[in-house]
C-alpha positions as CSV (number, residue, x, y, z in Angstrom):
1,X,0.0,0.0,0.0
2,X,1.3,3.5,-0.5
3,X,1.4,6.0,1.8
4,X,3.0,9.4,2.5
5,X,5.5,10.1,5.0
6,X,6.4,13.6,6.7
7,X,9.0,14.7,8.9
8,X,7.1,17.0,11.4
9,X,9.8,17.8,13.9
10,X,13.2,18.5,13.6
11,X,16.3,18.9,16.3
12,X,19.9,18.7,16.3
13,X,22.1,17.2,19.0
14,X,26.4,18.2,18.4
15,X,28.6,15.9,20.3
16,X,27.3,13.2,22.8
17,X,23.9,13.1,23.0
18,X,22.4,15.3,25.9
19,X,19.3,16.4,26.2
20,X,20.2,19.8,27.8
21,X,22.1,20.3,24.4
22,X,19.2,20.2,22.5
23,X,18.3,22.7,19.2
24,X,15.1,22.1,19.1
25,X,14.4,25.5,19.5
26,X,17.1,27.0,17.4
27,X,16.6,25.1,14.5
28,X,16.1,26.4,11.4
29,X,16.0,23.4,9.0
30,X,18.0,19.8,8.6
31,X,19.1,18.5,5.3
32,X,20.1,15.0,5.5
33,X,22.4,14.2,2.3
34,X,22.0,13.0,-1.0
35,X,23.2,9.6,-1.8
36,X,24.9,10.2,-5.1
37,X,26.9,7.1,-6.7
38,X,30.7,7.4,-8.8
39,X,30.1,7.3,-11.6
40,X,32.3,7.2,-15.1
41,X,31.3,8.4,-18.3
42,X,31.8,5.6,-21.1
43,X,31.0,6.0,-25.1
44,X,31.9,3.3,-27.0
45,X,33.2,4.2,-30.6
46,X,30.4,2.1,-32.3
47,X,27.7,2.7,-29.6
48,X,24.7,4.6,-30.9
49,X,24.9,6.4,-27.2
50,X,26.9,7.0,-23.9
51,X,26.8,5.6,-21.0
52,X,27.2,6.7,-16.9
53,X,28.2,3.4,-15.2
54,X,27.8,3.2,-11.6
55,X,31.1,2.5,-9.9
56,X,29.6,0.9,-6.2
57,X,30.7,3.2,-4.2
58,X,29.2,6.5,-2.7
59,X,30.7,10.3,-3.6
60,X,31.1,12.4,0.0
61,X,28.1,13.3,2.0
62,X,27.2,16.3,3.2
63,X,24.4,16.5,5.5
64,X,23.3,20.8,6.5
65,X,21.6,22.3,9.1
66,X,21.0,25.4,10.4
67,X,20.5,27.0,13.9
68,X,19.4,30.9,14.3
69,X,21.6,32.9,16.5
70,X,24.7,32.1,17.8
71,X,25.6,28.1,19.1
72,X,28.7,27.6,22.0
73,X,28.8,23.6,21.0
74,X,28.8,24.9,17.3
75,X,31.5,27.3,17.2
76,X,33.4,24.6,19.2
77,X,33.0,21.6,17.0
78,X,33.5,24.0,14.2
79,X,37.4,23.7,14.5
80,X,38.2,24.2,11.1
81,X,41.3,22.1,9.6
82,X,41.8,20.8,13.2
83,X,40.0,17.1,11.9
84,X,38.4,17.1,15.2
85,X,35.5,14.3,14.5
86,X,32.2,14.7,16.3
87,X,29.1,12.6,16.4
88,X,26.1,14.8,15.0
89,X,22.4,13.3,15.5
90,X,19.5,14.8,13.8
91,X,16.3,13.6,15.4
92,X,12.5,14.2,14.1
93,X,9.3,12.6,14.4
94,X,7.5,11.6,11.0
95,X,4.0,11.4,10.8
96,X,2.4,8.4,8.7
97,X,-0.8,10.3,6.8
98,X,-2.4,7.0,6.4
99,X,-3.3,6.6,10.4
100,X,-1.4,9.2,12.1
101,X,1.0,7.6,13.3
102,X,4.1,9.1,14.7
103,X,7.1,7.5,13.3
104,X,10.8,8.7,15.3
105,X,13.5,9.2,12.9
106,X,17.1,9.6,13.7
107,X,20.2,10.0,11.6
108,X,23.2,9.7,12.9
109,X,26.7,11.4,11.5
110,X,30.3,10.8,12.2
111,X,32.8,13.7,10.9
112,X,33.5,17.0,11.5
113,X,31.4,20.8,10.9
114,X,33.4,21.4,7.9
115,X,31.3,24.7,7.1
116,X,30.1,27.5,9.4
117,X,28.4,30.5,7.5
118,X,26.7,33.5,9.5
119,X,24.2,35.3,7.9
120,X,24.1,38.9,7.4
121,X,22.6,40.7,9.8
122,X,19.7,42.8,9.4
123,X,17.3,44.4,12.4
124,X,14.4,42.9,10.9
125,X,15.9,39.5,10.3
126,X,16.8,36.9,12.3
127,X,20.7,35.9,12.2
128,X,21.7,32.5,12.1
129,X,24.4,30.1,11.4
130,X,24.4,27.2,8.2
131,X,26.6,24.3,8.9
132,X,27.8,21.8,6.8
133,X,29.7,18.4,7.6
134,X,32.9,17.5,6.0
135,X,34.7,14.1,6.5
136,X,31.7,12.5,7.0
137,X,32.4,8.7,7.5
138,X,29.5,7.0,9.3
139,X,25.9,7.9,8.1
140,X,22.7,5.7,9.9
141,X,18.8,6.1,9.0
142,X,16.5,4.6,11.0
143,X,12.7,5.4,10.7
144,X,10.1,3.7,13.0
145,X,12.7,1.5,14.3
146,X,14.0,0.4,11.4
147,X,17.2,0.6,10.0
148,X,16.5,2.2,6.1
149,X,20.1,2.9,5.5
150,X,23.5,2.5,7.0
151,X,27.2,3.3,5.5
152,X,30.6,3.1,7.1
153,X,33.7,3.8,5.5
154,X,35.9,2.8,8.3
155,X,33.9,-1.0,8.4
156,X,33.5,-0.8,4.3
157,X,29.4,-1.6,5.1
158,X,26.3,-0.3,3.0
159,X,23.4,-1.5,4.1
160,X,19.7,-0.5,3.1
161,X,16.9,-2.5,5.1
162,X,18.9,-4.7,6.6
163,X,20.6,-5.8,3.2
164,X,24.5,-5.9,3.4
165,X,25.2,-4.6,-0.5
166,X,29.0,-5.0,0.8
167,X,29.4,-8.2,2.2
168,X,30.8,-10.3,-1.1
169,X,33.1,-6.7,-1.6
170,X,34.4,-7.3,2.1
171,X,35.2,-10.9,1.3
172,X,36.5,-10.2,-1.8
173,X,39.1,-7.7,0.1
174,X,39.6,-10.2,2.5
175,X,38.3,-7.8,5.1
176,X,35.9,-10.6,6.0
């Protein structure tokens, strides 16, 4: 059966999770990342077109968020070029339109605030802070309880519902 799922709620937890570090109510939005494949670009001297082929493996992440004013666990995990690695958790609740139910969602991030952007300041306009992850090497969705998708560079894992699209690559490696 189809139905449509919303994200409702959104907050933002840097570091450790601590509930008296909570942006709920500094949030501005989340972006969790795109999952883009490598690919290379092939035409073949007597094909009749070109072709993108998908290489296995995943181009960088880079999941955004943004809080208004000014953060203290931001500007510290925002050590530019200092590779300090910090866990980042964006939380939310999703409501099912079907029945209403409310669905938790949590991503989970390992890497560092690569980007910090103020905005310009205006006296009508409420200033805020983008952020951006860089060195991102762990990335975990989990909707409802469930485990939608899951990469690890360090552990060379992809996983989407509970399918491990790695484990012949692993063995193959002979990282298994």
């Amino acid at each position: 059966m189809s139905d449509v799922l919303l994200l409702e709620t959104a907050n933002v937890f840097i570091g450790k999770h601590d509930p008296s570090k909570s942006k709920h109510l500094v949030v501005q939005n989340a972006t969790l990342p795109g999952v883009d494949f490598v690919t290379v670009e092939h035409q073949a001297g007597g094909a009749p077109m070109g072709v993108k082929w998908n290489m296995g493996s995943i181009k960088p992440l880079e999941p955004k968020f943004k809080l208004a004013g000014f953060d203290r666990e931001a500007y510290r995990a925002a050590a530019i070029g200092s590779g300090r690695v910090e866990t980042i958790t964006m939380r939310g609740s999703i409501r099912r339109k079907s029945d209403g139910a409310e669905l938790e969602c949590v991503a989970k991030f390992r890497g560092s605030l690569g980007t910090m952007t103020p905005d310009e300041f205006g006296p009508s306009k409420e200033m805020g802070h983008d952020h951006m992850l860089a060195d991102v090497t762990y990335y975990r969705l989990v909707i409802g309880g469930e485990e939608w998708f899951l990469v690890d560079f360090f552990r060379a894992v992809v996983r989407r519902f509970g399918i491990d699209e790695w484990a012949a690559r692993r063995q193959y490696l002979g990282l298994a």
